[in-house]
C-alpha positions in Angstrom: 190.0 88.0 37.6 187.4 86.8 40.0 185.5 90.5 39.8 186.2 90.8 36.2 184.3 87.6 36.2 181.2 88.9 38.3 180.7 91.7 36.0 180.6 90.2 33.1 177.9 87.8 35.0 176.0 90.5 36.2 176.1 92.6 32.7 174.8 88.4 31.1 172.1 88.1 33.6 171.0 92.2 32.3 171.1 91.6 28.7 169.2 88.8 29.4 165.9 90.1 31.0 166.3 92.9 28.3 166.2 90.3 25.1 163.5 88.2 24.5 162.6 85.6 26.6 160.8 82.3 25.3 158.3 79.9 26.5 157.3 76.6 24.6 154.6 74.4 25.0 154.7 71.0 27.0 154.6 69.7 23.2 157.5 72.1 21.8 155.3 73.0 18.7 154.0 76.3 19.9 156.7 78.9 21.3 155.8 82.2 22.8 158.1 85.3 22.7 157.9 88.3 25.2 160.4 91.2 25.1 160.6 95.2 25.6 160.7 97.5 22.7 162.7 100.5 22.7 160.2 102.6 24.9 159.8 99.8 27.3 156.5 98.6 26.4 155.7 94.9 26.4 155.6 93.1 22.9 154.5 89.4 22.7 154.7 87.2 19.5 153.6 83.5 19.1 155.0 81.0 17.0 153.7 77.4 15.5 156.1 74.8 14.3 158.5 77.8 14.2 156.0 80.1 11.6 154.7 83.4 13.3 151.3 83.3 14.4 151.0 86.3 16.2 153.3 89.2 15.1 154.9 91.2 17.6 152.1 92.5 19.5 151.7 95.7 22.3 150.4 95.3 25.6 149.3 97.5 28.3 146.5 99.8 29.1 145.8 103.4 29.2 144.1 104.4 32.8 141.5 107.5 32.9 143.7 110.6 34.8 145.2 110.6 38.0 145.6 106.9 39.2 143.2 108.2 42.3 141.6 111.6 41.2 138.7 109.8 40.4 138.1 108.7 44.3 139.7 112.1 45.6 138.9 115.1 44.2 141.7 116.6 46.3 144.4 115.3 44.2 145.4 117.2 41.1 148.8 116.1 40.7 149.5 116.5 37.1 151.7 113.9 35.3 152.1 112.9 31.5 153.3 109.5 33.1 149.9 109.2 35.3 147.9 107.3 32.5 150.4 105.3 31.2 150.6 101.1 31.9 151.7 100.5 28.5 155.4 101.7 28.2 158.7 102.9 30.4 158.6 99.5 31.7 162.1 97.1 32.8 162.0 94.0 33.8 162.8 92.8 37.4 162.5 89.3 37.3 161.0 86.4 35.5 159.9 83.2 37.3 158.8 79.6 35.4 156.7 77.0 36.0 155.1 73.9 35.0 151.7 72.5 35.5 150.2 69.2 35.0 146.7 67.6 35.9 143.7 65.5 35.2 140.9 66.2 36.8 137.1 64.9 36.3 134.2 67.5 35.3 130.5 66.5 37.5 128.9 67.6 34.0 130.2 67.8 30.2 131.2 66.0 27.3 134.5 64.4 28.5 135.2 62.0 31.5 138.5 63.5 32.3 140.2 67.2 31.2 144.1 67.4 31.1 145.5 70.6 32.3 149.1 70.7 30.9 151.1 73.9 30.2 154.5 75.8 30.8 154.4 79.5 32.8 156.0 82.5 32.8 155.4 85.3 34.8 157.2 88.7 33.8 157.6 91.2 36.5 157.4 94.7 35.6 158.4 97.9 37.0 157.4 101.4 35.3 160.5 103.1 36.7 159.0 106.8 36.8 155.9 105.9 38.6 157.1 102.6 40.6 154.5 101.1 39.7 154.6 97.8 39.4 152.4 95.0 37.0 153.1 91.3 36.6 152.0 89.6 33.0 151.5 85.6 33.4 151.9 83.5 30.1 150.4 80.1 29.8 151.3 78.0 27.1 149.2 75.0 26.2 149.8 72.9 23.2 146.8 74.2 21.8 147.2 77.7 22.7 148.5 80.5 24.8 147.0 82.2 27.6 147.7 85.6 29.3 146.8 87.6 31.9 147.3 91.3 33.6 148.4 91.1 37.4 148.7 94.1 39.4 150.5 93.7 42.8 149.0 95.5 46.2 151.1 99.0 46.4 150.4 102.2 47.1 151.4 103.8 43.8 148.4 102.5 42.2 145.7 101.9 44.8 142.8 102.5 42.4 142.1 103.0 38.9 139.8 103.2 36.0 140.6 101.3 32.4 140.2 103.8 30.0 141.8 101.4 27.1 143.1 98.6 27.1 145.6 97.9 23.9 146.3 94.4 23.8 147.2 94.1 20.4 146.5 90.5 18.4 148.2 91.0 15.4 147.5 87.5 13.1 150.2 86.7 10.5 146.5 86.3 8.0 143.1 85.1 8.0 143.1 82.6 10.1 139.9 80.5 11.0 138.7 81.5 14.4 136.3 79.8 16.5 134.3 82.7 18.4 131.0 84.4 19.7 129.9 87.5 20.0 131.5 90.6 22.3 128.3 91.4 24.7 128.4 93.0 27.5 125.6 91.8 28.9 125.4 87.6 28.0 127.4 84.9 26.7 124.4 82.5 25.1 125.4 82.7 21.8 126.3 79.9 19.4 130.1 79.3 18.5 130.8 79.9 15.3 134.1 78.7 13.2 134.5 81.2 10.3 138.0 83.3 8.9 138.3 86.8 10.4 137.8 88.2 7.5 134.2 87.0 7.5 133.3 88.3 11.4 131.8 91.6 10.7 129.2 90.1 8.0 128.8 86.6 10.1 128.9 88.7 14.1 125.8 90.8 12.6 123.4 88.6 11.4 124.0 86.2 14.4 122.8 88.9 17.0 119.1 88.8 17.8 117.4 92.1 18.4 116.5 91.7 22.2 117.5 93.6 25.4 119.7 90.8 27.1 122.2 91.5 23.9 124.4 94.0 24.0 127.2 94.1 21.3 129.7 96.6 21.5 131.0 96.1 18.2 130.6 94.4 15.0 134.0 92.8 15.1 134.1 92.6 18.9 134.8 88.7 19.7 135.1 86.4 22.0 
């Protein structure tokens, strides 16, 4: 009975890192999905007040060739696997967090700034390369925040981005606050607009001098 018991534990604590795993904001009106689809790439969704936001969403990147053939011209190890940080993925564990404080700005339009927001970081493990990639959730009550970590290994010592496919698929045409995509600067003005007026707005809001450099007319920021 006892090891009858441990299995079925064990085979619990499985089906749970391969289901969806949730994270809510301090607030509880925002709440942030992250599962593995089929092919074991990442998918992230975001809901407010329990409506979709964000439909399920891709993450990952695609890397240019060999992970170091770019730095070694020795190494010609072919592998369809090689440029691949966007599926064959499991997860190996999940860790949570919570963070709160206020601190004071020396500059800006506020005395004080609260940061307040739940965490979750996903480990990941692309079981054909070992290679390994952490993704870190932060969700605010005004929003979610994400980021790519990538853990010091040797089976991926360097490498160049060749895409990366986030994906932020929006439930409609939401009004964004945004500026810009530029490579080179960040001085733009904000502007608060729908998407679906970005392209027409983004284009006449560039200025035609050599510190801009757009790399698209629907490229935000």
């Amino acid at each position: 009975m006892i090891k009858r018991n441990f299995m079925l534990l064990a085979f619990s604590l499985v089906v749970g890192l391969l289901s969806a795993q949730t994270l809510k904001s301090p607030n509880g009106q925002l709440e942030a999905f992250f599962s593995l689809d089929a092919a074991g790439a990442p998918v992230y969704e975001l809901h407010y007040k329990g409506s979709p936001v964000i439909k399920p969403s891709k993450m990952g990147f695609e890397l240019m060739g060999n992970a170091q053939e770019e730095f070694n011209s020795e190494i010609k190890k072919e592998n369809n696997h090689e440029t691949s940080l966007y599926d064959g993925f499991h997860v190996v564990d999940i860790k949570r967090s919570v963070f709160d404080e206020t601190w004071q700005p020396v500059w800006g339009e506020t005395a004080s700034i609260r940061n307040h927001y739940n965490e979750m970081a996903v480990a990941l493990n692309q079981k054909d390369t070992e290679r390994n990639m952490v993704i870190r959730f932060r969700l605010f009550d005004d929003g979610l925040g994400f980021r790519y970590e990538f853990p010091v290994e040797n089976s991926l010592v360097y490498f160049i981005v060749k895409e990366e496919l986030t994906q932020f698929a929006m439930t409609g045409d939401h009004i964004a606050w945004w500026i810009s995509g530029d490579y080179d600067t960040q001085e733009y003005d904000y502007t608060t607009s729908r998407l679906s007026e970005i392209r027409g707005v983004n284009e006449a809001g560039r200025q035609g001098n050599l510190s801009q450099t757009g790399f698209s007319n629907t490229g935000v920021q």
